[in-house]
C-alpha positions in Angstrom: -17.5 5.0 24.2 -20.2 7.6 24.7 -20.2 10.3 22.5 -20.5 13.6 23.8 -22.4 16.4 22.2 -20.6 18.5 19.5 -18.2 15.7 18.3 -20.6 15.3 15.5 -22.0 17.8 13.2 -26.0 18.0 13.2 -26.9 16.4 10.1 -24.4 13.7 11.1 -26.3 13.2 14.8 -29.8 13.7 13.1 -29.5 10.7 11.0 -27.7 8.3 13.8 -30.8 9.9 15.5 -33.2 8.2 12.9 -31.6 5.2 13.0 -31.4 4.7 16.8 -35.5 5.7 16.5 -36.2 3.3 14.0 -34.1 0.2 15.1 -35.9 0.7 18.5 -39.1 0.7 16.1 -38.6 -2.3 15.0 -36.9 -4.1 18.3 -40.5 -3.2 20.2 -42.3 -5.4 17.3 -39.9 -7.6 16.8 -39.1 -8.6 20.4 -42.3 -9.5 21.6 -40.9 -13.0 19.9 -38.2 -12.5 22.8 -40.3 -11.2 25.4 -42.5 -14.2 27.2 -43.0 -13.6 30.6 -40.0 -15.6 32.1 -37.9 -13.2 29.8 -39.6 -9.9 30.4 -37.4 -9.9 34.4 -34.3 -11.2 33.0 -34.3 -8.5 30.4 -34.9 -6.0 33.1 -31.9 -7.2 35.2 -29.5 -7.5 31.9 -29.7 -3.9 31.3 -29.0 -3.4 35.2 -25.9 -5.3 35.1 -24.7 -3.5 31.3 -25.3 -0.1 33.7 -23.5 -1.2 36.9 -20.9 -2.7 34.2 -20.4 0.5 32.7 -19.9 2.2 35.7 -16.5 0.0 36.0 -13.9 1.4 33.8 -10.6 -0.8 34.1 -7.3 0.1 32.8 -6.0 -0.9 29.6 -2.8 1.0 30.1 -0.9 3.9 29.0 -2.8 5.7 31.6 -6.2 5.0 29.3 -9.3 3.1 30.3 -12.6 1.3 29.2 -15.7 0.0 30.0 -18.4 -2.5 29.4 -20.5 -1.9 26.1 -22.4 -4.9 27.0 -24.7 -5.1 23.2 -22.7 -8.8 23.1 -23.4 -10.0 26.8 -27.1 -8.7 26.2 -27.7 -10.4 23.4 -26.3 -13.6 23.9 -28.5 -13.6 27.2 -32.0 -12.1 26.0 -31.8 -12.0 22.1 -30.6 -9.3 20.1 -33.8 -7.3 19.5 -34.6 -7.0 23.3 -30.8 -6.5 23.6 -31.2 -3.6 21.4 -34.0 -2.2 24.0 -31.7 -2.6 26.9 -28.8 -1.2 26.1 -30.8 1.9 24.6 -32.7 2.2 28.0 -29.4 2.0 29.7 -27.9 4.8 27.6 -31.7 7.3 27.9 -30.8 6.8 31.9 -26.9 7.7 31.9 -27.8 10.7 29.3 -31.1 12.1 31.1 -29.8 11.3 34.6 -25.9 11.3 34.7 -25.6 13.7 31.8 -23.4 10.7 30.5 -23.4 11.1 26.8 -24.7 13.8 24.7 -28.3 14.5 24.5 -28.0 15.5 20.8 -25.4 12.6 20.7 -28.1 10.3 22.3 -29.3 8.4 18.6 -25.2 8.3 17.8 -24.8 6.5 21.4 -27.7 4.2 20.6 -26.5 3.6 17.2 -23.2 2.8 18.3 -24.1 0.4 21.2 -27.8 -0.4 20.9 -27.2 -1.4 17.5 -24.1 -1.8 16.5 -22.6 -3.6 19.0 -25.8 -5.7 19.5 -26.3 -6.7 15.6 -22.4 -7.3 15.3 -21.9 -9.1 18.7 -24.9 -11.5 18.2 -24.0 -12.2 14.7 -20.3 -13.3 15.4 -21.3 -15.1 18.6 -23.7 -17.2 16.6 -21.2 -17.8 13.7 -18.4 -18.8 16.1 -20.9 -21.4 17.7 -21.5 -23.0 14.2 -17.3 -23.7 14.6 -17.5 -24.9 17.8 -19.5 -28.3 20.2 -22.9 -27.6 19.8 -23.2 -27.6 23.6 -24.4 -24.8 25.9 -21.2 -24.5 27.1 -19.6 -22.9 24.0 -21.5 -20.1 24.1 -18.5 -18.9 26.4 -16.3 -19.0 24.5 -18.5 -17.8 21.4 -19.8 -14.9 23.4 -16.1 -13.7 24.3 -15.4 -13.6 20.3 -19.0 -11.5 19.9 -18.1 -9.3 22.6 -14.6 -8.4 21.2 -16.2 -8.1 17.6 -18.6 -5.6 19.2 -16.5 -3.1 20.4 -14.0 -3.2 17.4 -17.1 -2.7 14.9 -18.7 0.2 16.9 -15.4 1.9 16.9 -15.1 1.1 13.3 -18.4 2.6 12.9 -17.3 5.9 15.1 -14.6 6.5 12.5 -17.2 6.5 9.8 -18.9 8.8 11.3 -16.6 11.1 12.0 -15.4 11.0 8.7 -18.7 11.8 7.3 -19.4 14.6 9.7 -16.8 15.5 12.1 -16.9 19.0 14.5 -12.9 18.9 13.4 -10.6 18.1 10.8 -8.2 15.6 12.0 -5.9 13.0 9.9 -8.0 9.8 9.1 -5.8 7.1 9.3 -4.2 8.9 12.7 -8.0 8.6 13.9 -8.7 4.8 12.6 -5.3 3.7 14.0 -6.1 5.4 17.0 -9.5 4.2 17.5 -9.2 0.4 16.3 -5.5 0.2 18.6 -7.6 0.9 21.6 -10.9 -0.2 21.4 -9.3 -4.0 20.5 -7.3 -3.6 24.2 -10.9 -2.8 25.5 -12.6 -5.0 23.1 -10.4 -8.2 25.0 -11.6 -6.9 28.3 -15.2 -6.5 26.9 -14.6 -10.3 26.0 -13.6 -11.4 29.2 -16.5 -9.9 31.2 -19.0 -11.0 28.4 -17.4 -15.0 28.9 -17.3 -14.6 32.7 -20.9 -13.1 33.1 -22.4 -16.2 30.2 -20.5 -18.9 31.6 -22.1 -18.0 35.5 -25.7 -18.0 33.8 -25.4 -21.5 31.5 -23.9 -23.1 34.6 -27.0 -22.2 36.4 -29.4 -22.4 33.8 -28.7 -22.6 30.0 -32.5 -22.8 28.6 -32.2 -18.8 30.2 -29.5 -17.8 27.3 -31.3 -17.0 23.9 -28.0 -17.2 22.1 -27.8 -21.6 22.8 -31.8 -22.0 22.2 -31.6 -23.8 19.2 -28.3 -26.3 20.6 -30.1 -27.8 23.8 -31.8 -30.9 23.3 -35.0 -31.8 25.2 -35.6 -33.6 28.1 -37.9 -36.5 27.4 -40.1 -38.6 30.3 -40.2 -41.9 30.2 -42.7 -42.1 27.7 -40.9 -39.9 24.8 -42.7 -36.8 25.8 -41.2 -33.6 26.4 -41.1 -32.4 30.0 -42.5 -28.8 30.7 -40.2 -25.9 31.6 -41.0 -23.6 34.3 -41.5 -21.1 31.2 -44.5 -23.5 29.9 -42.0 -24.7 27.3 -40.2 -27.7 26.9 -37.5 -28.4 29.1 -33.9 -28.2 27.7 -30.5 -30.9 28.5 -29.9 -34.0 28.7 -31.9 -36.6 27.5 -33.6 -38.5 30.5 -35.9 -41.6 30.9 -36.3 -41.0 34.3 -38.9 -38.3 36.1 -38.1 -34.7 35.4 -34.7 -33.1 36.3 -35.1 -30.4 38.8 -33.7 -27.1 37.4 -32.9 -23.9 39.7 -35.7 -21.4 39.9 -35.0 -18.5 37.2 -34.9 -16.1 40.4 -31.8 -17.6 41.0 -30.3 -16.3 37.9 -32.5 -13.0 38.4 -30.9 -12.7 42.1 -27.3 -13.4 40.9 -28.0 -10.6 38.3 -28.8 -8.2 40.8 -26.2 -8.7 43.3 -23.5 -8.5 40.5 -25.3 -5.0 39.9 -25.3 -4.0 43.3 -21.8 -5.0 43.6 -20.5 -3.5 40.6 -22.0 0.2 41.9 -21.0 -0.6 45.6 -17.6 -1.9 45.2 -16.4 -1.6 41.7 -17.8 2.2 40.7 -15.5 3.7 43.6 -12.2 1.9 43.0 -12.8 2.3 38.8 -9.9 3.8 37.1 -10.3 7.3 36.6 -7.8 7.2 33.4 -9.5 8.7 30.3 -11.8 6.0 28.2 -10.7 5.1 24.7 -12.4 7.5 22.8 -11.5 10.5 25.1 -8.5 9.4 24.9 -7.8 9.4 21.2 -10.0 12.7 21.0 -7.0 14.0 23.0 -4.4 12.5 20.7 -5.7 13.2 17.7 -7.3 17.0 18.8 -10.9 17.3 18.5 -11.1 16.7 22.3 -12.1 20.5 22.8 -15.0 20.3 20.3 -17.3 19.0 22.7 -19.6 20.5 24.1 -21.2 20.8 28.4 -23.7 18.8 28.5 -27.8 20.1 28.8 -27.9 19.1 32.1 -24.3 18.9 33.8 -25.5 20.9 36.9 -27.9 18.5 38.1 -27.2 16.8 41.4 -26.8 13.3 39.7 -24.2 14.6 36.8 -21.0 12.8 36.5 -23.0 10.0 38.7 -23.2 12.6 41.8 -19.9 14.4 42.0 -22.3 17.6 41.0 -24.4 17.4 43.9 -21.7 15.8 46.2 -23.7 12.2 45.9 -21.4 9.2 46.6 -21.1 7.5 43.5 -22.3 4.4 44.6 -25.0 5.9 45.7 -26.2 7.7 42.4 -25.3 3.9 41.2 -27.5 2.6 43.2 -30.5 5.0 41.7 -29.5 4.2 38.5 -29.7 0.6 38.8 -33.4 0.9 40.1 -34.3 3.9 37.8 -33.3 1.2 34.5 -34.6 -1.4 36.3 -37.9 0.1 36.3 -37.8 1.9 32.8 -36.4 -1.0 31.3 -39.3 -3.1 32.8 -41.9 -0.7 31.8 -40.5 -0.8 28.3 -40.5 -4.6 27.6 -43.6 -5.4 29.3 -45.1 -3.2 27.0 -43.3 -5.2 23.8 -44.7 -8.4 25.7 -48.3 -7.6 26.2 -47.6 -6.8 22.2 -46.3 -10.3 22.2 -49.6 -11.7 24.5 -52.0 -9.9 22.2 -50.8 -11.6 19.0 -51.1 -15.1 20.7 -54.3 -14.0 22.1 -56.0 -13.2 18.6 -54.4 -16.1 17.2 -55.7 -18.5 19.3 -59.0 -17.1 19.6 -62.3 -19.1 18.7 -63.9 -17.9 15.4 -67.5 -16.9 15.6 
């Protein structure tokens, strides 16, 4: 779902554009609470994998597609305000890169994705865990319901929008019905990648997902103390009276990020489904599909992820992996020295 330029009328993408700038705002203060320097790596390698997973569109049928939003899955793993950071550092690459969403249409993308489906998608995986064994393990299934509430409540959102400022007039319930009808076909296979993706990482190492922080008990040594976590924290399980329980490295987690990333771009990107997304497709149903507009920078040699410039896809993948990579690194180190500063002046002597 990435808005292009022109579906929206200026005043309309000014204020998404406000939005977007301000929940960013507030994610850079707020997720240096996130960001500790086990975090700051993972975060960096969630927003790869929501890019390589958005390079996937599958089919949903009736020769119409979708993709990986990915505000649920980042969430669930980092927290929801550095979730809101990675998915908007994955949408600034795609739209300054891969002229892949509008670059007026940028703050309507972020709004959409980076906070939408983020707030939503955190919100209903944390209800559904209050419903379910408070075990790491149902964050699974609690993530698939957050992912699926995600997309359905940033397509809800897209039809509010439109509503309010629209480049065309089209019927509104034809565009709600529209909208909703595909987005939940995507929203299930948004669910599916969102459970498979969480269950690999708590079956590794479930102190690494934010969402099931408060559900692990700690591991205690023999004397009743709490055993330290590779983080400096204590170490989440099963209670033990025995020495400590030997956890895999984080790197592990880190490395099975990025080789699902690489993967993705390698394997996936070339064999996705070339069938129109959901909201081309109902821009095409419902006939506001001509309003958009080229994009700034559609003749660059990376547009439309290097069919421009004759690039192999999976090789412009490949540069966008390691261009949000680095961005997205840049970007939440900064939030974490934030974070390191605070401590710092907290824990300073007094003179």
């Amino acid at each position: 779902m990435h808005v292009p330029d022109g579906f929206l009328d200026v005043p309309t993408s000014l204020t998404t554009g406000v939005v977007a700038a301000t929940a960013i705002g507030v994610a850079l203060h707020r997720g240096r609470h996130e960001l500790d320097e086990r975090a700051v790596p993972l975060a960096g390698m969630t927003a790869a994998f929501v890019f390589a997973g958005q390079m996937v569109n599958f089919p949903v049928g009736l020769g119409t597609s979708g993709h990986l939003m990915g505000g649920a899955l980042a969430a669930v793993l980092v927290g929801p305000w550095t979730a809101v950071l990675s998915v908007s550092v994955v949408l600034l690459v795609q739209a300054l890169l891969f002229a892949d969403g509008g670059l007026t249409a940028l703050g309507t993308n972020i709004t959409l994705l980076g906070v939408t489906a983020v707030a939503v998608g955190w919100f209903a995986t944390r209800a559904a865990l209050r419903l379910l064994p408070r075990r790491p393990r149902s964050a699974v299934p609690a993530s698939a319901v957050g992912a699926f509430a995600s997309v359905v409540a940033a397509a809800a959102l897209f039809v509010a929008l439109y509503a309010a400022g629209g480049a065309a007039p089209v019927p509104l319930g034809a565009l709600t019905a529209a909208m909703l009808g595909w987005h939940a076909l995507i929203g299930a296979g948004e669910a599916t990648i969102t459970a498979l993706t969480v269950g690999a990482v708590v079956a590794v190492r479930p102190d690494l997902v934010r969402a099931v922080h408060d559900l692990r008990p700690v591991l205690t040594s023999a004397s009743g103390e709490p055993l330290p976590s590779a983080g400096g924290g204590p170490v989440h399980g099963r209670p033990t009276s025995g020495g400590p329980r030997r956890r895999p490295a984080p790197r592990v987690v880190l490395a099975g990020l990025a080789v699902a990333s690489v993967l993705l771009v390698v394997v996936g990107a070339p064999l996705a489904s070339s069938d129109p997304d959901g909201l081309e497709q109902v821009a095409e149903q419902t006939g506001f599909l001509g309003t958009a507009r080229d994009h700034l920078l559609g003749t660059s040699a990376l547009a439309d992820y290097g069919a421009v410039g004759g690039i192999p896809v999976w090789a412009a993948g490949l540069v966008g992996v390691a261009a949000t990579v680095v961005v997205g690194l840049a970007l939440f180190r900064l939030a974490g020295r934030s974070r390191r500063g605070v401590s710092g002046a907290v824990g300073a002597p007094r003179g």
